[in-house]
N, C-alpha and C positions, 0 to 999 in steps of 0.2 A: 702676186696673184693677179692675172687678169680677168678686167672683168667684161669684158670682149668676144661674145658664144655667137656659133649661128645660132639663129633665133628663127622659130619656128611661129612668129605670131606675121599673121598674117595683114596687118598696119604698117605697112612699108615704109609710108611717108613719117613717121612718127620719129622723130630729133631723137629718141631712143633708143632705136630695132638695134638691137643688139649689143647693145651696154646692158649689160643684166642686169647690172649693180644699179644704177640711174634709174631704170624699170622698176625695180621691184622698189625703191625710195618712192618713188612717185606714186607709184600706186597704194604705200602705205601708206601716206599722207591722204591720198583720196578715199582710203577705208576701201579696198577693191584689189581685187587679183591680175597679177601679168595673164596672160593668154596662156602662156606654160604652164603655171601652177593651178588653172582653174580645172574644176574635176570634172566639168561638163562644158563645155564650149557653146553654148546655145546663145550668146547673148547680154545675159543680165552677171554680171562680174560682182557683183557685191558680197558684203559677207554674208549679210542674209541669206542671198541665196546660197550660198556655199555654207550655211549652218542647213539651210532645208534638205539640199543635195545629200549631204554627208546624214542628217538623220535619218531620210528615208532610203541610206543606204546600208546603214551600220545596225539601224530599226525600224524594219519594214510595215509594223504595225503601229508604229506611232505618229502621230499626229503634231506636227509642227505646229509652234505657239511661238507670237510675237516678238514674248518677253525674255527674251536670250539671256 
């Protein structure tokens, strides 16, 4: 398996771009998402915000709470 993609994030300089495998370890270690797997690209990577993303997308009437 390689783990060697074009890579579509846009951190060129990054000892990373394009090791997929290397990316997504790093960023689980940092608690935070590749640019790839983020479901809105605006910025803020964490999971937090990919718990808010994802509830006020899946539950438009619900109201995100801290306590995940």
């Amino acid at each position: 398996m390689s783990c060697f993609k074009e890579c579509i994030c846009p951190k060129t300089s990054c000892p990373r771009h394009g090791k997929c495998c290397e990316c997504v370890v790093n960023h689980k270690e940092t608690d935070s998402l590749p640019y790839c797997l983020f479901v809105d690209n605006n910025g803020d990577k964490s999971m937090e915000n990919l718990y808010k993303k994802l509830k006020v997308r899946f539950e438009p009437n619900a109201k995100f709470d801290n306590k995940v």
